[in-house]
C-alpha positions as CSV (number, residue, x, y, z in Angstrom):
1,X,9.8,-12.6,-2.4
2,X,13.0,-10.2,-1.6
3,X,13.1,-10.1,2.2
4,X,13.0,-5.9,3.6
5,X,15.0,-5.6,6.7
6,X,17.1,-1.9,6.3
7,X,17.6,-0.1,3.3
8,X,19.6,2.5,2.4
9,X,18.7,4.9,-1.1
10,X,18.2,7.5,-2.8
11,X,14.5,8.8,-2.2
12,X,12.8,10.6,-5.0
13,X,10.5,13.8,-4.1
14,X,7.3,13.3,-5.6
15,X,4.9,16.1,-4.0
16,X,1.5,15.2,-5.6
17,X,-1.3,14.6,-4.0
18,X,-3.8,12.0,-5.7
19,X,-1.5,9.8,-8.0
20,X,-3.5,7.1,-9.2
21,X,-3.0,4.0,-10.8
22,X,-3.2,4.8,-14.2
23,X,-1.2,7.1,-13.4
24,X,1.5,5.0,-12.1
25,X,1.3,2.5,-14.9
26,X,-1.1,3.2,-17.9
27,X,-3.6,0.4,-18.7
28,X,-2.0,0.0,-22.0
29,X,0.5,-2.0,-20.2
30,X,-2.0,-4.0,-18.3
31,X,-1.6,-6.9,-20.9
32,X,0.9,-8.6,-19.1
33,X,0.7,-10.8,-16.1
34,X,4.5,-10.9,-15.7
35,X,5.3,-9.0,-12.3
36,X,9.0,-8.0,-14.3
37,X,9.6,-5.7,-17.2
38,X,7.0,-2.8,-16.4
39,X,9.7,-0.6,-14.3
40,X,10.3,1.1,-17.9
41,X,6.4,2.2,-18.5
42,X,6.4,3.3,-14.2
43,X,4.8,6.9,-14.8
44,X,5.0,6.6,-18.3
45,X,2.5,9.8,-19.2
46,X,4.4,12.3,-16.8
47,X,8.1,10.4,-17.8
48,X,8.0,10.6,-21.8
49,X,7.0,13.3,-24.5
50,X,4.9,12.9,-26.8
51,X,7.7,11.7,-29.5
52,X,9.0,9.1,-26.5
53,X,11.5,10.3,-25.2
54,X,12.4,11.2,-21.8
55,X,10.6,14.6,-20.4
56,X,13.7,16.0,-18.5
57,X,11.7,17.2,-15.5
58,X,10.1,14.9,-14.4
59,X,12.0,13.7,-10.8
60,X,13.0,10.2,-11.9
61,X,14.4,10.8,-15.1
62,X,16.9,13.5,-13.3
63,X,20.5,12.3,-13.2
64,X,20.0,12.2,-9.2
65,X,17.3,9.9,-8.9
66,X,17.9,7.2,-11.9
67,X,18.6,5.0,-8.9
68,X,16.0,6.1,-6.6
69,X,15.1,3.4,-4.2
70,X,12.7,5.3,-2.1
71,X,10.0,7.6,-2.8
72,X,8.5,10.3,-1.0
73,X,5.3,11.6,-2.1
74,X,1.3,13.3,-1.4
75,X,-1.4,12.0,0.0
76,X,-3.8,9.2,-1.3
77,X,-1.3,7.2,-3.1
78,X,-2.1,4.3,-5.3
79,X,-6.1,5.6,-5.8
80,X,-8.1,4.7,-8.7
81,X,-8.5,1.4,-10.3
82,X,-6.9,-2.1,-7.9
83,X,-4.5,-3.4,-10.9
84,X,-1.9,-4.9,-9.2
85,X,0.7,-3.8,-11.9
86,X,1.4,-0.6,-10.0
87,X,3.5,-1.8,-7.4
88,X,4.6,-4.5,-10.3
89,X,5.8,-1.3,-11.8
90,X,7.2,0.4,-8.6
91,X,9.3,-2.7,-7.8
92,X,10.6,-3.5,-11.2
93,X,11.9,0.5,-11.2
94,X,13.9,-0.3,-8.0
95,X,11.3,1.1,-5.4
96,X,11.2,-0.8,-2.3
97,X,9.6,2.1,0.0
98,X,7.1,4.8,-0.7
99,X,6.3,7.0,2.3
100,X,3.0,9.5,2.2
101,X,0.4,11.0,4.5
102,X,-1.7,7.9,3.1
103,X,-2.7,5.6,0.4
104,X,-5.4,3.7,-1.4
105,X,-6.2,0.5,0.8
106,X,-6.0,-2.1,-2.2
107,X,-2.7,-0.3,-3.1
108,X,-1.8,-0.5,0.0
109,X,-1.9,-4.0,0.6
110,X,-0.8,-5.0,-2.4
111,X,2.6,-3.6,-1.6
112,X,3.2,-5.8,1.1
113,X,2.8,-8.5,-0.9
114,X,4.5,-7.7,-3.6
115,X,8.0,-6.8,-1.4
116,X,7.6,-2.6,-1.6
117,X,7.3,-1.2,2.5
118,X,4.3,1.6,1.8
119,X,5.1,4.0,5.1
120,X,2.1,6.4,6.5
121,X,3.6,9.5,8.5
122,X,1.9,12.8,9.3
123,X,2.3,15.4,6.8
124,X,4.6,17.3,8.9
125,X,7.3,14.0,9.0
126,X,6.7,14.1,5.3
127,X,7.3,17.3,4.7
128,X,10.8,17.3,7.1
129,X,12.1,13.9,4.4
130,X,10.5,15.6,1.0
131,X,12.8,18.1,1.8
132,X,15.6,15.4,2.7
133,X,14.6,13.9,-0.6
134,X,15.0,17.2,-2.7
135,X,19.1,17.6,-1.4
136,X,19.8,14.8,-4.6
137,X,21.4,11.7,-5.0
138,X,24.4,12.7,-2.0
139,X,21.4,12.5,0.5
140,X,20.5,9.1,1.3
141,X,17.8,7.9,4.0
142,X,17.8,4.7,5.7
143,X,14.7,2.9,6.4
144,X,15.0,0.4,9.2
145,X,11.8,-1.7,9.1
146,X,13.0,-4.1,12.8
147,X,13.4,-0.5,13.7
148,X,10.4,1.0,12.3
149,X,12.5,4.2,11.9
150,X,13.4,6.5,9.1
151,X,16.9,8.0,9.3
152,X,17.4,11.3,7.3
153,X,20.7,12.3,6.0
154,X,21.6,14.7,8.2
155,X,20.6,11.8,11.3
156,X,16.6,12.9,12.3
157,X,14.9,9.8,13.1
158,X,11.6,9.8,12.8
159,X,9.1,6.4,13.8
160,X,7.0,5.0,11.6
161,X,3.8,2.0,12.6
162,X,3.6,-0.9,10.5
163,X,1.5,-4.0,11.4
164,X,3.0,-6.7,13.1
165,X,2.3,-9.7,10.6
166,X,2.9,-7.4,7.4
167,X,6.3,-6.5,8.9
168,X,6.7,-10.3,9.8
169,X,6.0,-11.1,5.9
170,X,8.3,-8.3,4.9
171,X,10.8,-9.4,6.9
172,X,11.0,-12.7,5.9
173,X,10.0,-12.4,2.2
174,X,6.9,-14.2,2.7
175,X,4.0,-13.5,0.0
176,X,0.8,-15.3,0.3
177,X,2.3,-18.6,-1.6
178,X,5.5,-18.4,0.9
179,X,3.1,-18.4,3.9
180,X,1.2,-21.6,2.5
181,X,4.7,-23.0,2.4
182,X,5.3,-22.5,5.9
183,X,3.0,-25.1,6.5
184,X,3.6,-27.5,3.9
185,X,4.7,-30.1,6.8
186,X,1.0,-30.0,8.6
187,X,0.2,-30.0,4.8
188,X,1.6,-32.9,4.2
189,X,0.7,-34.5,7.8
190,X,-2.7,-34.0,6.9
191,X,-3.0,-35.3,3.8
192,X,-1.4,-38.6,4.5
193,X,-3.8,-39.3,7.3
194,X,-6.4,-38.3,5.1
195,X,-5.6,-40.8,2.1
196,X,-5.4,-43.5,4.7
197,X,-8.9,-42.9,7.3
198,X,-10.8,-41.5,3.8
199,X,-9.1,-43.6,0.9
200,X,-12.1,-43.0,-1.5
201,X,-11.9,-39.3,-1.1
């Protein structure tokens, strides 16, 4: 998994409230159980027209935030159904951080282990880096997780909590098979001593 120490990005202003799942990636594209490839389907109802092609108002399809990296959007993100293709779908796009009031809480782990930093502020922080967000693609935020701050483009720093094992995954790019890897030597310790005081096991 990608390691998230600072990043620095375009954010895309998303201000909905209630974005679910199926929202974030229809379950049309659920066939797959390849993590890459889905970034192109990523709001695929509110991005396309009917005839497939691009709907020109929709934030991510704007010249400005093709290359978002960060998105800032409404509360209860991620609701709905657990699929874990919507931060798939996030990350494939190029979305390492979404920040809202709150989320889903099966969203919201899943994110951590899939590489994306989802950040929980008061609606009052999110409204001060919507509004950051909505300058375009000349006003880039920085998101320091060692930090745990948000950096605005005009300099406001605002804190953000995050727990201290998830940021230690983050941080390190651990996901749950990188942990177990950690301790492949006590593993390995374990298993030897095992073959030779249990042989018939």
């Amino acid at each position: 998994m990608e390691k998230f120490e600072k990043l620095t990005g375009i954010a895309a202003p998303m201000d909905m409230i209630n974005i679910d799942t199926d929202m974030i990636i229809p379950k049309q594209f659920l066939k797959t159980i390849k993590r890459s490839g889905l970034g192109v389907n990523l709001f695929d109802e509110m991005r396309y027209l009917d005839d497939g092609s691009e709907n020109p108002d929709f934030v991510l399809n704007k010249p400005a935030y093709r290359n978002a990296e960060i998105l800032v959007t409404g509360d209860n993100f991620g609701c709905g159904s657990s699929r874990e293709h919507a931060p798939w779908a996030i990350k494939d796009f190029g979305i390492r951080c979404v920040i809202a009031p709150g989320f889903a809480d099966i969203f919201f782990n899943n994110c951590f282990k899939n590489g994306i930093l989802p950040v929980v502020l008061p609606q009052e922080q999110v409204d001060v880096l919507m509004k950051d967000a909505e300058k375009g693609a000349n006003a880039r935020m920085t998101v320091d997780l060692d930090a745990q701050t948000i950096t605005t483009s005009d300099g406001e720093t605002i804190s953000f909590e995050v727990d201290a094992f998830r940021k230690h995954c983050l941080m390190n790019g651990l996901d749950d098979i990188g942990l177990t890897l950690e301790k492949a030597p006590a593993i390995e310790t374990f298993e030897a001593q095992a073959a030779t005081s249990r042989p018939w096991v």
